[in-house]
PyMOL Python script that loads the backbone (N, CA, C, O; Angstrom):
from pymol import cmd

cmd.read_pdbstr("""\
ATOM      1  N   UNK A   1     -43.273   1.722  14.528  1.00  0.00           N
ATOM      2  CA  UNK A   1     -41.864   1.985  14.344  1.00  0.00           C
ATOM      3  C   UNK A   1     -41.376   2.887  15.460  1.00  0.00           C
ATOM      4  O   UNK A   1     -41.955   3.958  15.645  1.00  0.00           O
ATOM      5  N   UNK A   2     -40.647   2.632  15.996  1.00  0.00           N
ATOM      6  CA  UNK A   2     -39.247   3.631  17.148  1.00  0.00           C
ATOM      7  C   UNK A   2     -38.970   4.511  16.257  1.00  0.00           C
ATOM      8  O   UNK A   2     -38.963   4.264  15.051  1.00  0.00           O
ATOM      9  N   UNK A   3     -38.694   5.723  16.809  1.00  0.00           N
ATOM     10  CA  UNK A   3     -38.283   7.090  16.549  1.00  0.00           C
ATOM     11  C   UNK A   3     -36.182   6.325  16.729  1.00  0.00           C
ATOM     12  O   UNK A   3     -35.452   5.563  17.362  1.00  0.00           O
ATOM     13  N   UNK A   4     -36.225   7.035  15.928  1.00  0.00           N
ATOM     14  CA  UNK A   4     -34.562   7.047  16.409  1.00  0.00           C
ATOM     15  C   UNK A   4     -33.728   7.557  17.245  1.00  0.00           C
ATOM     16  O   UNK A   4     -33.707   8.748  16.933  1.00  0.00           O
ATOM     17  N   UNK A   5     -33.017   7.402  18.123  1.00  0.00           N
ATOM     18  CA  UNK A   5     -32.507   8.150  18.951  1.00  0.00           C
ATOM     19  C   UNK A   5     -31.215   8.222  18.615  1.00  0.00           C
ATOM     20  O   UNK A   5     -30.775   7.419  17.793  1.00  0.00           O
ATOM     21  N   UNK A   6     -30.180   9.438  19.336  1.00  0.00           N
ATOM     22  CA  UNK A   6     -28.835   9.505  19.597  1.00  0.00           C
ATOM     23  C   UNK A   6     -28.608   8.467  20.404  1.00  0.00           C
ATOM     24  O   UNK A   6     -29.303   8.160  21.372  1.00  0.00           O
ATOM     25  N   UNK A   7     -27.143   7.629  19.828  1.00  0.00           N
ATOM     26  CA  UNK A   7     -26.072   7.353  21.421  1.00  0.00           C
ATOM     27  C   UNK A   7     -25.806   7.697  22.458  1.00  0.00           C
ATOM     28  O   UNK A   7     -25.349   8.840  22.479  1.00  0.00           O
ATOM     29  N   UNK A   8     -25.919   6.980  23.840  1.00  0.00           N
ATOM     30  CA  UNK A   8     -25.927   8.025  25.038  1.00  0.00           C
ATOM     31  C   UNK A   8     -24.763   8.254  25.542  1.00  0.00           C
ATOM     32  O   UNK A   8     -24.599   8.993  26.513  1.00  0.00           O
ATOM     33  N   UNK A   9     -23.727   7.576  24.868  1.00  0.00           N
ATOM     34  CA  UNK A   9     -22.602   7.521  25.341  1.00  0.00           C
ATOM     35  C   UNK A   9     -21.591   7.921  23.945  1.00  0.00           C
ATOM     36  O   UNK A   9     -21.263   7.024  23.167  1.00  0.00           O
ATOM     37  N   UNK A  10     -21.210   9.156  23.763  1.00  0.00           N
ATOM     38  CA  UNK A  10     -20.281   9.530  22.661  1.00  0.00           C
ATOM     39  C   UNK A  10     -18.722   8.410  22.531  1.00  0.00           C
ATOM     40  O   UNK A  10     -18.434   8.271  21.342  1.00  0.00           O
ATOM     41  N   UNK A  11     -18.057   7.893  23.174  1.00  0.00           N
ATOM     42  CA  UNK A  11     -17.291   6.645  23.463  1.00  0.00           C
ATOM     43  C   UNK A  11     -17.276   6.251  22.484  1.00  0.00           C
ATOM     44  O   UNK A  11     -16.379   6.366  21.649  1.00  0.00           O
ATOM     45  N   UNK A  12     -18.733   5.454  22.355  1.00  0.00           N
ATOM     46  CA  UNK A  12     -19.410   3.887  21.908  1.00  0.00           C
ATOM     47  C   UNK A  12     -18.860   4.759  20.360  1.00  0.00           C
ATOM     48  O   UNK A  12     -17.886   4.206  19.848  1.00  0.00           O
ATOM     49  N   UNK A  13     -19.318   5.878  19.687  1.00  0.00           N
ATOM     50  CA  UNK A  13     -18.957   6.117  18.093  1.00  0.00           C
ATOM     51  C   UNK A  13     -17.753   6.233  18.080  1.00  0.00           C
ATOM     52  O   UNK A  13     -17.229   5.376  17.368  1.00  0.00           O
ATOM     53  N   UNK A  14     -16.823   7.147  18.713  1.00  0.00           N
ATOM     54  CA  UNK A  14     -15.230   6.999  18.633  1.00  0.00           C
ATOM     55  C   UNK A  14     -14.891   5.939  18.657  1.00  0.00           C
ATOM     56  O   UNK A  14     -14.239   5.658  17.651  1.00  0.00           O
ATOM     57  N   UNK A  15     -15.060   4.786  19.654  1.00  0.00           N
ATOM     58  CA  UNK A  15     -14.508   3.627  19.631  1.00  0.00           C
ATOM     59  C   UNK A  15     -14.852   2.666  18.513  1.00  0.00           C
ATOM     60  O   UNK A  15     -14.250   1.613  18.302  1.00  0.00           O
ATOM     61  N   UNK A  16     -15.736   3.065  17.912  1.00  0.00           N
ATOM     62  CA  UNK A  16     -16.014   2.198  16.333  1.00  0.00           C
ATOM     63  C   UNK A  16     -15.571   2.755  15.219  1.00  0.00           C
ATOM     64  O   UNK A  16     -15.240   2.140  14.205  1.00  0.00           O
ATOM     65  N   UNK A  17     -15.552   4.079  15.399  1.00  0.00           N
ATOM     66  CA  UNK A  17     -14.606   5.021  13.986  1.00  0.00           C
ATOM     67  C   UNK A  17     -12.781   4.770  13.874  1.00  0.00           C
ATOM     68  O   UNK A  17     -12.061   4.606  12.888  1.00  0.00           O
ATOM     69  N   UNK A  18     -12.604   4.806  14.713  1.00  0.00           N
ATOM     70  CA  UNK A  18     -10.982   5.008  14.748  1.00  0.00           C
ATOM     71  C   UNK A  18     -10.173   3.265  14.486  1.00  0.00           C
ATOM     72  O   UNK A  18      -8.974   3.019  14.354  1.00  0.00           O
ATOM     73  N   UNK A  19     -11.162   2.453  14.484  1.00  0.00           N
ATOM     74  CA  UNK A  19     -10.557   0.952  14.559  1.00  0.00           C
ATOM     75  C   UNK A  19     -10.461   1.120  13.186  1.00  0.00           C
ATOM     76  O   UNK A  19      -9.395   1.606  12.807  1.00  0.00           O
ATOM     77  N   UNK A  20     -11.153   0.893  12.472  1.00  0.00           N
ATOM     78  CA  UNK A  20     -11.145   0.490  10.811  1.00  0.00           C
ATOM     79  C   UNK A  20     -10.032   1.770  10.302  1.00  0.00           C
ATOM     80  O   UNK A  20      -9.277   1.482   9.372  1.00  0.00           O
ATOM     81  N   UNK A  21      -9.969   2.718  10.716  1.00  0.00           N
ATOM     82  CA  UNK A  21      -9.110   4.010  10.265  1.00  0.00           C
ATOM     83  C   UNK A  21      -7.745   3.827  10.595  1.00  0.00           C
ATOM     84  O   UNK A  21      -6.871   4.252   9.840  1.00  0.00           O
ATOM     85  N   UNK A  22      -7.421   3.117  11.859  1.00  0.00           N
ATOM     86  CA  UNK A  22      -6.210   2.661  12.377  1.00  0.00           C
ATOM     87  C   UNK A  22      -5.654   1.247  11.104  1.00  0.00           C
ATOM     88  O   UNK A  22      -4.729   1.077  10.310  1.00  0.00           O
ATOM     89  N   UNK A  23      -6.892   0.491  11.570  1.00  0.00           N
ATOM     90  CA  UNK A  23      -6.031  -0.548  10.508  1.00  0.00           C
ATOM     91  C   UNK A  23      -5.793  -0.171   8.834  1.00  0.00           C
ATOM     92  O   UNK A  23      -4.913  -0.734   8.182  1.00  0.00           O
ATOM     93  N   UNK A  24      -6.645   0.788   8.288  1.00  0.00           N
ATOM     94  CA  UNK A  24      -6.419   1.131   7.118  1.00  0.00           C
ATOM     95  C   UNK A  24      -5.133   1.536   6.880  1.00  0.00           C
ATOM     96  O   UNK A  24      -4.412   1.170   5.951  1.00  0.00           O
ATOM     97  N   UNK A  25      -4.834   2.436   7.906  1.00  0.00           N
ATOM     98  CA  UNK A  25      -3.372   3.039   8.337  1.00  0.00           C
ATOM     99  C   UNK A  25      -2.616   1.938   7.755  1.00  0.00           C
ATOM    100  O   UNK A  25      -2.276   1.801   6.580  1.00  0.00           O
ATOM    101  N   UNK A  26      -2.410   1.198   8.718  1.00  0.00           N
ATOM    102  CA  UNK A  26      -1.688   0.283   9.295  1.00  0.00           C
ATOM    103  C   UNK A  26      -0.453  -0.295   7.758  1.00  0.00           C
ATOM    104  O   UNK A  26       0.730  -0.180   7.439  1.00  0.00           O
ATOM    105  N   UNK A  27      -2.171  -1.137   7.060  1.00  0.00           N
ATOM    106  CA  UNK A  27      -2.237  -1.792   6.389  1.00  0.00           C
ATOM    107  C   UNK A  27      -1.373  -1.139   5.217  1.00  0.00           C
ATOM    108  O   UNK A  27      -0.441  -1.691   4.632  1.00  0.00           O
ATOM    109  N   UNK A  28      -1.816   0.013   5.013  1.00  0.00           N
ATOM    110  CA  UNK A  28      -1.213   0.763   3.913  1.00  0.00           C
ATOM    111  C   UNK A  28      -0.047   1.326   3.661  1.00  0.00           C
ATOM    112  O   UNK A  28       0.411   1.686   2.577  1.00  0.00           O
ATOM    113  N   UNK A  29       0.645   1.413   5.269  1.00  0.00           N
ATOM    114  CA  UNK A  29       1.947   1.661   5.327  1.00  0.00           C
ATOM    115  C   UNK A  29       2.603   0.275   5.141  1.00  0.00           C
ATOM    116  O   UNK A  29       3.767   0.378   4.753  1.00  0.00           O
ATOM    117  N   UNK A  30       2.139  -1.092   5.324  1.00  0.00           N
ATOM    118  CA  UNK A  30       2.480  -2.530   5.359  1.00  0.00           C
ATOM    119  C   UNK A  30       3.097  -2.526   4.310  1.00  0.00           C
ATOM    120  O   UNK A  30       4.313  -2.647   4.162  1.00  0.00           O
ATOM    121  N   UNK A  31       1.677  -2.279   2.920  1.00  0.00           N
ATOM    122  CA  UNK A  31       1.585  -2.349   1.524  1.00  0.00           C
ATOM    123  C   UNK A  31       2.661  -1.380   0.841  1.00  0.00           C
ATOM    124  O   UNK A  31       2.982  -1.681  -0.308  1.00  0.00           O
ATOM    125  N   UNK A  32       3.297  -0.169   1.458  1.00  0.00           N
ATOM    126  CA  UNK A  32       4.295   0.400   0.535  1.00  0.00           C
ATOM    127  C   UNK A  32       5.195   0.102   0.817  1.00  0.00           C
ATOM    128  O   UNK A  32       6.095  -0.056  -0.008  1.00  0.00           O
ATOM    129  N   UNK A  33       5.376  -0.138   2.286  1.00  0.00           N
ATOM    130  CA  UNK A  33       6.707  -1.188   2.557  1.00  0.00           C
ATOM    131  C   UNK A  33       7.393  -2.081   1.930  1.00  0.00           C
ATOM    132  O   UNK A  33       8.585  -2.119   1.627  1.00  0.00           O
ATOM    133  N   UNK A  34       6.093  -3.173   1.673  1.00  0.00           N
ATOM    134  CA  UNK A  34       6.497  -3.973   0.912  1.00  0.00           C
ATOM    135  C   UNK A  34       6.840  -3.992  -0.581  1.00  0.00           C
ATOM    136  O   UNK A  34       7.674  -4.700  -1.146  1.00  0.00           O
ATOM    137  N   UNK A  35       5.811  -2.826  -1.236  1.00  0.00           N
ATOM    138  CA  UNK A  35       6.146  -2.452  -2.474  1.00  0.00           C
ATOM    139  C   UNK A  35       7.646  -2.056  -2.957  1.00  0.00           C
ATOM    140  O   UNK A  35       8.248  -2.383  -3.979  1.00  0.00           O
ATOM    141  N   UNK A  36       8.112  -1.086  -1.659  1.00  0.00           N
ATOM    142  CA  UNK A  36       9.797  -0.584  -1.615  1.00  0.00           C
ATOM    143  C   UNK A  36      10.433  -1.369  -1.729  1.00  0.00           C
ATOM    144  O   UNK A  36      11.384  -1.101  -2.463  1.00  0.00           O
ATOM    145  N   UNK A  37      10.415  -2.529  -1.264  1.00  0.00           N
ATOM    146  CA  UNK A  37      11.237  -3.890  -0.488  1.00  0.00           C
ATOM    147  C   UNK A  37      11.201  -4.839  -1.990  1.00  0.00           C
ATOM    148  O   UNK A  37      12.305  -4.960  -2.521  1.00  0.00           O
ATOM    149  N   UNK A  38      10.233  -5.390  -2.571  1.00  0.00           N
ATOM    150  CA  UNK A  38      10.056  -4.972  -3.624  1.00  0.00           C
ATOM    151  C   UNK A  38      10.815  -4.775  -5.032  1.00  0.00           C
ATOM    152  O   UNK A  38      11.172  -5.523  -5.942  1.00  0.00           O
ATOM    153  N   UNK A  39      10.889  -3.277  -4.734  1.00  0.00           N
ATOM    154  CA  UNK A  39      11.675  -2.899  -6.111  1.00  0.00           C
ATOM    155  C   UNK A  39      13.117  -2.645  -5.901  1.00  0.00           C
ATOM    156  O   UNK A  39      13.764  -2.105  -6.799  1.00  0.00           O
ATOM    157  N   UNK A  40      13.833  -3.094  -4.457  1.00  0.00           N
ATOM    158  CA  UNK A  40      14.711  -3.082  -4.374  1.00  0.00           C
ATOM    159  C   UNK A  40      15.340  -4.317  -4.512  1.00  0.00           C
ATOM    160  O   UNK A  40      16.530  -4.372  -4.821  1.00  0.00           O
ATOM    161  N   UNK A  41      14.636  -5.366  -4.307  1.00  0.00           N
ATOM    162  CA  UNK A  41      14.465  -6.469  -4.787  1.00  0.00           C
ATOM    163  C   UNK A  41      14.700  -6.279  -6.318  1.00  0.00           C
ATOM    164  O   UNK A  41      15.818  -5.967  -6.727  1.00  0.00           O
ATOM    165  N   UNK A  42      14.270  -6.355  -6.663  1.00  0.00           N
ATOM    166  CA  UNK A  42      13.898  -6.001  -8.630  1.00  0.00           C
ATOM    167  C   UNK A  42      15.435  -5.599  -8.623  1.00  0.00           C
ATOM    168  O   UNK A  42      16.101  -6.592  -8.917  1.00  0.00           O
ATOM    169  N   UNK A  43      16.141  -4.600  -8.414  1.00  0.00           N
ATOM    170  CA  UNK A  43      17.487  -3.947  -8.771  1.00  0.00           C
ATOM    171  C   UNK A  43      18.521  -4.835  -8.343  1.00  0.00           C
ATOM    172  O   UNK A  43      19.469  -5.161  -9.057  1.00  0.00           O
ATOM    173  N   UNK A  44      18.369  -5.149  -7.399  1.00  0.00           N
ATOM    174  CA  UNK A  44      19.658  -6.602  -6.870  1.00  0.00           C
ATOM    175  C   UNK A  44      19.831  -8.189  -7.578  1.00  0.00           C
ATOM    176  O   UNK A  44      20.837  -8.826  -7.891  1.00  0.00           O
ATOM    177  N   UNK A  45      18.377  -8.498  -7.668  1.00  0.00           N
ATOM    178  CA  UNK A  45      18.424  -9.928  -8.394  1.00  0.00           C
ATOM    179  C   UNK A  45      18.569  -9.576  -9.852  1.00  0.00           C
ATOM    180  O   UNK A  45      19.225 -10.436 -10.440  1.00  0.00           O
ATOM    181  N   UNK A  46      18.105  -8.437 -10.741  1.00  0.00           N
ATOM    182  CA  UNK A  46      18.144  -8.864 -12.125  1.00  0.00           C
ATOM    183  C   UNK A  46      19.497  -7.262 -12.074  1.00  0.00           C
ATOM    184  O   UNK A  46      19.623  -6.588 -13.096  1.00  0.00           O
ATOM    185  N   UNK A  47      20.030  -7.040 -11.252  1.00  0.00           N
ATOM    186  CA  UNK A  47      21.366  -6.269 -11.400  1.00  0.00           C
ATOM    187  C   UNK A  47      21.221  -4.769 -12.415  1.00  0.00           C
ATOM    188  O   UNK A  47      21.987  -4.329 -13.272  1.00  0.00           O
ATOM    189  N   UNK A  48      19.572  -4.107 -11.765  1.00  0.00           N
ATOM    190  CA  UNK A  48      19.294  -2.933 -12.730  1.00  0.00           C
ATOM    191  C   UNK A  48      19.972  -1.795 -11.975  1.00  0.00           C
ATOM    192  O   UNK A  48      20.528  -2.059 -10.909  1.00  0.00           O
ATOM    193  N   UNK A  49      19.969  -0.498 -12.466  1.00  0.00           N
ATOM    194  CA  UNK A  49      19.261   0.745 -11.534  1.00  0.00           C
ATOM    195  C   UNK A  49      18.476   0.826 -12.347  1.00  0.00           C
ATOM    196  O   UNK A  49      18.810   0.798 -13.532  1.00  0.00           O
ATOM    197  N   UNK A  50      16.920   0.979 -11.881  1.00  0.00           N
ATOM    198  CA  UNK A  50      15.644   1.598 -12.244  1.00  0.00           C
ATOM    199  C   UNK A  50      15.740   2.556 -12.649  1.00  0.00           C
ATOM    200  O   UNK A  50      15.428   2.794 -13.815  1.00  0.00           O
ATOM    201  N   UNK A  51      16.394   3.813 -11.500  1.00  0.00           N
ATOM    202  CA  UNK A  51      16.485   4.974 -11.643  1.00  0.00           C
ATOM    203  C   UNK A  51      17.113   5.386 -13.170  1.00  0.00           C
ATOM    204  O   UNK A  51      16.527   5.954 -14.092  1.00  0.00           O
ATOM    205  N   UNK A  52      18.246   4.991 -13.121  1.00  0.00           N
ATOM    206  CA  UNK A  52      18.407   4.909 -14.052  1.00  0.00           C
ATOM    207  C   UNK A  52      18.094   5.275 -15.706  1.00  0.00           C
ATOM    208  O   UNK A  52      17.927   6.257 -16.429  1.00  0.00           O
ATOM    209  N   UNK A  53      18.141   3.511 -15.790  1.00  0.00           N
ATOM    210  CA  UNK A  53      17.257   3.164 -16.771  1.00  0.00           C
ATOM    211  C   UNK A  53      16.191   3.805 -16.994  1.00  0.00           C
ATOM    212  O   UNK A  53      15.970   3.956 -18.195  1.00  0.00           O
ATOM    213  N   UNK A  54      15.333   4.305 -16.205  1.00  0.00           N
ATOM    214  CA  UNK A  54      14.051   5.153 -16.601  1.00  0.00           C
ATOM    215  C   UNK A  54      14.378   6.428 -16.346  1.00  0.00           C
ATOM    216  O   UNK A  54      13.600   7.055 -17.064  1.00  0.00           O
ATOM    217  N   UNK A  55      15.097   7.266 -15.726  1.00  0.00           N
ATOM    218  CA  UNK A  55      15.506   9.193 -16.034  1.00  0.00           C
ATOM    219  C   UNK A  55      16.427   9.111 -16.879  1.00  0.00           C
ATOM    220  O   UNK A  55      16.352   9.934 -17.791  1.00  0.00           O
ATOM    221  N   UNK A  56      17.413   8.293 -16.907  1.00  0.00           N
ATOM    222  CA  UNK A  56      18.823   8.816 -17.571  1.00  0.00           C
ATOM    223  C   UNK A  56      18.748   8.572 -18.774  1.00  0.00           C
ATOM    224  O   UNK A  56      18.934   9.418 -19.649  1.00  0.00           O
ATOM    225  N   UNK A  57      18.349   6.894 -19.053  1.00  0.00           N
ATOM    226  CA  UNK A  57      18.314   6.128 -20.179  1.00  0.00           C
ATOM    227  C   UNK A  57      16.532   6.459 -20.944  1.00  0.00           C
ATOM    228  O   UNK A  57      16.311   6.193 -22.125  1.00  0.00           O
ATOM    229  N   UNK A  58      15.632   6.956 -20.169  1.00  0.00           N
ATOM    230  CA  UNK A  58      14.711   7.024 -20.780  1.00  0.00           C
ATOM    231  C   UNK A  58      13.944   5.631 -21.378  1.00  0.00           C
ATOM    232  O   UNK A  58      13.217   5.599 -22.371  1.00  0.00           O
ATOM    233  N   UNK A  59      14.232   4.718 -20.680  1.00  0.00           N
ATOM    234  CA  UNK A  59      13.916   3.322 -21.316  1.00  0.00           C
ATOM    235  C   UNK A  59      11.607   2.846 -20.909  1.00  0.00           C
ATOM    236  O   UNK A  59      11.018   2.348 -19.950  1.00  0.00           O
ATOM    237  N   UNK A  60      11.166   3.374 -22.242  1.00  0.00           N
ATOM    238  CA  UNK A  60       9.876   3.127 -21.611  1.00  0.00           C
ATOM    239  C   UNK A  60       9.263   1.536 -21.493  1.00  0.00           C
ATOM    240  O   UNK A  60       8.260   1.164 -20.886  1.00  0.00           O
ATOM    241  N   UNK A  61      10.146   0.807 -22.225  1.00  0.00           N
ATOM    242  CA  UNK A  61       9.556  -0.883 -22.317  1.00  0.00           C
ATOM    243  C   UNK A  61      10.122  -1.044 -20.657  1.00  0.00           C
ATOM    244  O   UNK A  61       9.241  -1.601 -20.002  1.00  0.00           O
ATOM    245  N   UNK A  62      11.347  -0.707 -19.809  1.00  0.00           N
ATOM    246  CA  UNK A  62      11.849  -1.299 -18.719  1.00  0.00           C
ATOM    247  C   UNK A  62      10.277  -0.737 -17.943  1.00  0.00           C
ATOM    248  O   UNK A  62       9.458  -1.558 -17.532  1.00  0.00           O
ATOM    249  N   UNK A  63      10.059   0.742 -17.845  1.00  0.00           N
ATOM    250  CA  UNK A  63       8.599   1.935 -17.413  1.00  0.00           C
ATOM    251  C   UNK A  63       7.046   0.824 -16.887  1.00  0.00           C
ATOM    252  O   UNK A  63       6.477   0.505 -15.843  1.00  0.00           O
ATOM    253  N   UNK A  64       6.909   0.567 -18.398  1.00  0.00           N
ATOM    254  CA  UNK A  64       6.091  -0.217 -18.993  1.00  0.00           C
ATOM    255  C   UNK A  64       6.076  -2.281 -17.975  1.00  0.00           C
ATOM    256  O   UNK A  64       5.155  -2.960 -17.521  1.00  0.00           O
ATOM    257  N   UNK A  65       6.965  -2.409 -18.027  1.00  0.00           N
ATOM    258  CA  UNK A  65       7.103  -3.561 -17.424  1.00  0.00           C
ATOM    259  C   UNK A  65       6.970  -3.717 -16.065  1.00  0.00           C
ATOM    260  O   UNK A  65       6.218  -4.472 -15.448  1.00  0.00           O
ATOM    261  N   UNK A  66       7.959  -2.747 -15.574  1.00  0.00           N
ATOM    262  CA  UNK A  66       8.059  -2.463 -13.860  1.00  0.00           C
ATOM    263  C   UNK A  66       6.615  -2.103 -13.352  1.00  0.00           C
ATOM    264  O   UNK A  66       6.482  -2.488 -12.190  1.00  0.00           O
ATOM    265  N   UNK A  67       5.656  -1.578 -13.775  1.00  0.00           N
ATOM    266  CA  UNK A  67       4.444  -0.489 -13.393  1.00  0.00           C
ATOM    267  C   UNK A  67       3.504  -1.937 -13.250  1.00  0.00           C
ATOM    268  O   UNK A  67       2.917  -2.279 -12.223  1.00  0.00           O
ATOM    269  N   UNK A  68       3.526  -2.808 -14.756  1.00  0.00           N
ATOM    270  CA  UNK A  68       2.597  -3.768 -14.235  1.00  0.00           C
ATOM    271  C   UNK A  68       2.856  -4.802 -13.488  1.00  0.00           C
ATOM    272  O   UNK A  68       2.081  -5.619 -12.991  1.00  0.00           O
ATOM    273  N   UNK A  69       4.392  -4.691 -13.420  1.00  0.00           N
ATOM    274  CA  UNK A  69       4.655  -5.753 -12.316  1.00  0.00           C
ATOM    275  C   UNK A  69       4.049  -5.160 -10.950  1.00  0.00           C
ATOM    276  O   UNK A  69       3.110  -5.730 -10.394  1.00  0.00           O
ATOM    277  N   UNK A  70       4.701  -3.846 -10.373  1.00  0.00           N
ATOM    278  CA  UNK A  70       4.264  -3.161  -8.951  1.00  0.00           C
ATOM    279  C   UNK A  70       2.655  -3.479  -9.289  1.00  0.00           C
ATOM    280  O   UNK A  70       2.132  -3.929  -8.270  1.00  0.00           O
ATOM    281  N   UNK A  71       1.836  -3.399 -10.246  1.00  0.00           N
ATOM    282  CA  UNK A  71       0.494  -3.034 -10.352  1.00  0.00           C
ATOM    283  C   UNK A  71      -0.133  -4.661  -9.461  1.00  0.00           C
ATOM    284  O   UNK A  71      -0.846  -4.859  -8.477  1.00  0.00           O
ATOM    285  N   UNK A  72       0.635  -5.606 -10.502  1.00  0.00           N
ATOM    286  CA  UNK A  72       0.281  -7.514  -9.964  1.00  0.00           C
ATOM    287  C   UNK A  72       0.709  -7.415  -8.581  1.00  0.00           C
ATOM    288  O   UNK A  72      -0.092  -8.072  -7.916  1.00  0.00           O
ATOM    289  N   UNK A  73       1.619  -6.888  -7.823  1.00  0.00           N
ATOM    290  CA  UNK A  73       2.510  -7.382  -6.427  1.00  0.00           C
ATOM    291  C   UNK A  73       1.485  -6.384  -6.103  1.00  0.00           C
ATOM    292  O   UNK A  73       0.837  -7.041  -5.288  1.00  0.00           O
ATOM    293  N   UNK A  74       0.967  -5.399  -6.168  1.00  0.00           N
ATOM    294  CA  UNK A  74       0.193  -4.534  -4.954  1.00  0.00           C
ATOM    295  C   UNK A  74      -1.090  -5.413  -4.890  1.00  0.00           C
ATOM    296  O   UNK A  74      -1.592  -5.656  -3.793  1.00  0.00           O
ATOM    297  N   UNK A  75      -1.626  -5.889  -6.029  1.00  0.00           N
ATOM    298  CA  UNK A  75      -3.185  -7.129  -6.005  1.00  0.00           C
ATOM    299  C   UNK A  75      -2.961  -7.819  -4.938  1.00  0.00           C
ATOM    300  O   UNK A  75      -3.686  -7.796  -3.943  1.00  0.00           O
ATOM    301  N   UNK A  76      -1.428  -8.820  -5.131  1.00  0.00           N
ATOM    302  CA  UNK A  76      -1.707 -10.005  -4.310  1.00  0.00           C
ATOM    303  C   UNK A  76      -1.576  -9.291  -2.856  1.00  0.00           C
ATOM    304  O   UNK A  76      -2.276  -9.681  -1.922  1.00  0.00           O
ATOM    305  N   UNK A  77      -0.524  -8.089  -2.688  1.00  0.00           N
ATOM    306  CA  UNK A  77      -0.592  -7.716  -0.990  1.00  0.00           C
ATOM    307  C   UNK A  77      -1.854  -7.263  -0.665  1.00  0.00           C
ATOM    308  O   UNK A  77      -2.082  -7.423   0.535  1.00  0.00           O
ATOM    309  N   UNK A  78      -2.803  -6.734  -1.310  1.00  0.00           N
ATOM    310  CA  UNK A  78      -3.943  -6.462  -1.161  1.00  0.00           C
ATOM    311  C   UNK A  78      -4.866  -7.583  -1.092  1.00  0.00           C
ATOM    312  O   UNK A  78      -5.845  -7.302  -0.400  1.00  0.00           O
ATOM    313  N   UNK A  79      -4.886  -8.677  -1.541  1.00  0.00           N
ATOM    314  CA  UNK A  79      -5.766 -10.007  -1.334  1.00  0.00           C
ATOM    315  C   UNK A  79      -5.366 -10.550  -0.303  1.00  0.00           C
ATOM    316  O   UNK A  79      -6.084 -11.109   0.525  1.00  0.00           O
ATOM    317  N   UNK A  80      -3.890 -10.403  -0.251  1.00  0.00           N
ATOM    318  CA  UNK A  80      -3.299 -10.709   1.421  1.00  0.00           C
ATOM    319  C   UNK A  80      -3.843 -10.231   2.648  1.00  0.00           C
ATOM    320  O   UNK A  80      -4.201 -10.855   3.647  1.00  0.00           O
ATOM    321  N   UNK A  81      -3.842  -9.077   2.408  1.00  0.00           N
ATOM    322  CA  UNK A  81      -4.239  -8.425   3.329  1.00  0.00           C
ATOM    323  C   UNK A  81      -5.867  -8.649   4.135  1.00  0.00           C
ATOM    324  O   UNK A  81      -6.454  -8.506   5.207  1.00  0.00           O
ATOM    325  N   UNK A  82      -6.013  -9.039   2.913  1.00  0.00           N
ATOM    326  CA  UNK A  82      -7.785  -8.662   3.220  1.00  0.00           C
ATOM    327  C   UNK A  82      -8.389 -10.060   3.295  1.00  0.00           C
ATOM    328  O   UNK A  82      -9.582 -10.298   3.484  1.00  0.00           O
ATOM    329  N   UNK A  83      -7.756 -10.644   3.184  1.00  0.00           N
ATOM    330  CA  UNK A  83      -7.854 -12.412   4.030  1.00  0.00           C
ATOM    331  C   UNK A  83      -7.227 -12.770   4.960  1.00  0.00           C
ATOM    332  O   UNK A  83      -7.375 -13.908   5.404  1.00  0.00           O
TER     333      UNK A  83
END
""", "prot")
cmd.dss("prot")
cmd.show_as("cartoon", "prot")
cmd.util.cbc("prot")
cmd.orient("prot")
């Protein structure tokens, strides 16, 4: 068996750390984007305020509904993503 050695060139690890960290970035700012986009969506086609309805009105079935919808739309941008 070889002894293990260090990298001789410090580069070679930066240049493999920061790729996957960049796109995680990336990706995740993609994913709330779209989440925003989204629920603003949600307020225009079915004619809500969210806000609303959930501080003012206190409505937990609208709470309840919206959460697992964002919960299903973040899956598929996330299966999106990652294919």
């Amino acid at each position: 068996m070889r002894p293990l050695t260090a990298p001789t060139q410090s580069a070679d690890i930066a240049g493999l750390a920061w790729q996957p960290l960049l796109s995680t970035v990336v990706y995740a700012v993609i994913g709330v984007v779209l989440l925003m986009l989204f629920a603003w969506v949600v307020n225009v086609v079915f004619k809500l305020d969210l806000r609303r309805e959930l501080i003012e009105d206190q409505n937990p079935g609208l709470g309840l509904a919206f959460a697992g919808t964002v919960i299903a739309i973040a899956i598929i941008i996330a299966g999106t993503i990652i294919s």
